[in-house]
N, C-alpha and C positions, 0 to 999 in steps of 0.2 A: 741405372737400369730402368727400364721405362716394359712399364704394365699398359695393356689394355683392358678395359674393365669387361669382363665376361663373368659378371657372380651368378651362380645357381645353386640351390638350394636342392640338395636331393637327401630322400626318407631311408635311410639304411633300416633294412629292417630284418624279420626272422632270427632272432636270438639263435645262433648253433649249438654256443654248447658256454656254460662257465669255465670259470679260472677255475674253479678248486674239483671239477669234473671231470673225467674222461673223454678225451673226442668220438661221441655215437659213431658208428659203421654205415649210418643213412645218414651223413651229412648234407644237409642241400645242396652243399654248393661246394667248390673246390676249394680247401686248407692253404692259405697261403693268401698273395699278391701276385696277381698275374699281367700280362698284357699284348695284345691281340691288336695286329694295324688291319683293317677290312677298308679298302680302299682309302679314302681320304677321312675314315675317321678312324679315332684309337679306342679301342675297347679295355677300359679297366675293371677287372674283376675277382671274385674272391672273397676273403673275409677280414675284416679289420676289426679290432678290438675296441670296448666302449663298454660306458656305462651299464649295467646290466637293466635298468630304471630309466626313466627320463623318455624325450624326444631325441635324436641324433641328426644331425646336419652335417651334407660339407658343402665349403666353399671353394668353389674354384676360379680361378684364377688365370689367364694365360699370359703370356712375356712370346718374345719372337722367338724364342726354340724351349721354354720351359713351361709347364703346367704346375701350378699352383695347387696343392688339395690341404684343405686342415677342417677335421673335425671336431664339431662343438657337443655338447651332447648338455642338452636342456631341460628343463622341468626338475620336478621329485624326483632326485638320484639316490641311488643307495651303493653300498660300501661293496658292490663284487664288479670286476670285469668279464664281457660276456665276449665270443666274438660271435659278429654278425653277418653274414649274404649282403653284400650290395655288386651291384653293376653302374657303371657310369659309361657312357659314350660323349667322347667330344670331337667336334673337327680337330687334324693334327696332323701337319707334316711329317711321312716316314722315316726321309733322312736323317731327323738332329733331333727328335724331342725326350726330353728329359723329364721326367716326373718328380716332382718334389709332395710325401704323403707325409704330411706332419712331422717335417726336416728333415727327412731320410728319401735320397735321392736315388731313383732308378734310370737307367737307360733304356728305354722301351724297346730299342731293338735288341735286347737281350732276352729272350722268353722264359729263358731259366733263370732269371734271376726275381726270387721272388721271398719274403716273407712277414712275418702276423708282425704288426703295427699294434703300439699299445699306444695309447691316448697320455702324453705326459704334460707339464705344467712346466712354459719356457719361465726361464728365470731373470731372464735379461731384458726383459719389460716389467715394470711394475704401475700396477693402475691402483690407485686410493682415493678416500675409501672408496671399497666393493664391497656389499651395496652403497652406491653413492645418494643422497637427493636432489642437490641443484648443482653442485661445482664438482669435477673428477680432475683428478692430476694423475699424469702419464710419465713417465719417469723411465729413462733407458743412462742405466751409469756406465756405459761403455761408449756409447757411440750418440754424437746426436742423429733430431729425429728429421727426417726429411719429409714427412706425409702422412698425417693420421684422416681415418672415413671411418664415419659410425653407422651400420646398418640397422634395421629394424628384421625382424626374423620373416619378413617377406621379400626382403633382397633391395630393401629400399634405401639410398644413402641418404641419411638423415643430418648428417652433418661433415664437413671435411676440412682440413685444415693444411696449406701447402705451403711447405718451405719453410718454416719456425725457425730453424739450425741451432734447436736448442734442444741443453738433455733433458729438461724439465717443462712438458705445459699446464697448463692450466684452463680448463673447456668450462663454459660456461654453458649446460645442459636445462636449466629450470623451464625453458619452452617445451619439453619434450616428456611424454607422460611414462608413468611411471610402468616399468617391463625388465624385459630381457633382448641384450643388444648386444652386436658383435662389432669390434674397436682391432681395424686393419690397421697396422702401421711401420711405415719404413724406414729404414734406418740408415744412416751414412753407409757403412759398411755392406748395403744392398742386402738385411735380411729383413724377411719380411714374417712379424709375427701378428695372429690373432687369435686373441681371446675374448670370454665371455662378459660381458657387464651386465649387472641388476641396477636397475632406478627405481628407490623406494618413494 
């Protein structure tokens, strides 16, 4: 499976409503995952669920008929899920695009097909330590790795690594100062996970 790199960083924002609240009656924005084609782009909207605290991000992604999205959600977190209003626009062929929102995968030409995304923690990557300092190892026990890229939270690739074909690497990171970083990586089996890194 072969990506083209199109990462973009966009700000979800407007908290709707929490997990342990009622859905308000003036909701901003429409309950659910929707998606809208307006000529040659695909309009994704709706609310998706996240940290109630922090910054929140997604990353997106395109493939030749599939879009990429996985949200990270940054900074001082705390223990509730909130859902939030965002909209994304991207270029997108009508005929065949497929949405993939944090492994759960839509057909966009379905308009009814839509719903609340909770933010989970895949299991099938494992990054140690988190928080790292100078060395991080990446570890997938299912499948080896075909492709790891480290971003900085301005959509910069800070580091990448192609073709290992191994379950276990080992990054040597001590050039690179101390934050909060996102760790794309592909997998034999063509899935593709990201998650959050701290470098202390």
């Amino acid at each position: 499976m072969s990506f083209g790199q199109d990462t973009i960083h966009h700000t979800i924002d407007s908290c709707a409503y929490k997990d342990y609240a009622p859905v308000p009656d003036d909701l901003p924005c429409d309950l659910g995952l929707f998606f809208k084609h307006e000529n040659d782009t695909l309009r994704i909207f709706g609310t998706i669920g996240a940290n109630c605290c922090g910054d929140h991000l997604a990353i997106i992604e395109k493939s030749t008929d599939t879009i990429f999205i996985t949200t990270i959600d940054t900074g001082n977190l705390c223990t509730c899920t909130c859902a939030f209003c965002f909209e994304i626009k991207i270029s997108a062929s009508k005929n065949d695009t497929l949405v993939s929102i944090n492994g759960s995968v839509y057909n966009t030409n379905d308009e009814s097909n839509s719903s609340i995304e909770k933010l989970s923690i895949n299991s099938s990557l494992i990054t140690f330590p988190n928080p790292f300092t100078d060395l991080l190892n990446v570890s997938s026990p299912d499948h080896y790795i075909l492709s790891i890229q480290i971003f900085n939270l301005s959509g910069q690739v800070i580091f990448q690594l192609s073709n290992p074909k191994s379950e276990k690497v080992t990054l040597d990171l001590s050039n690179h100062h101390a934050g909060v970083y996102i760790i794309r990586v592909i997998k034999a089996d063509g899935e593709l996970i990201v998650n959050k890194l701290i470098k202390k």
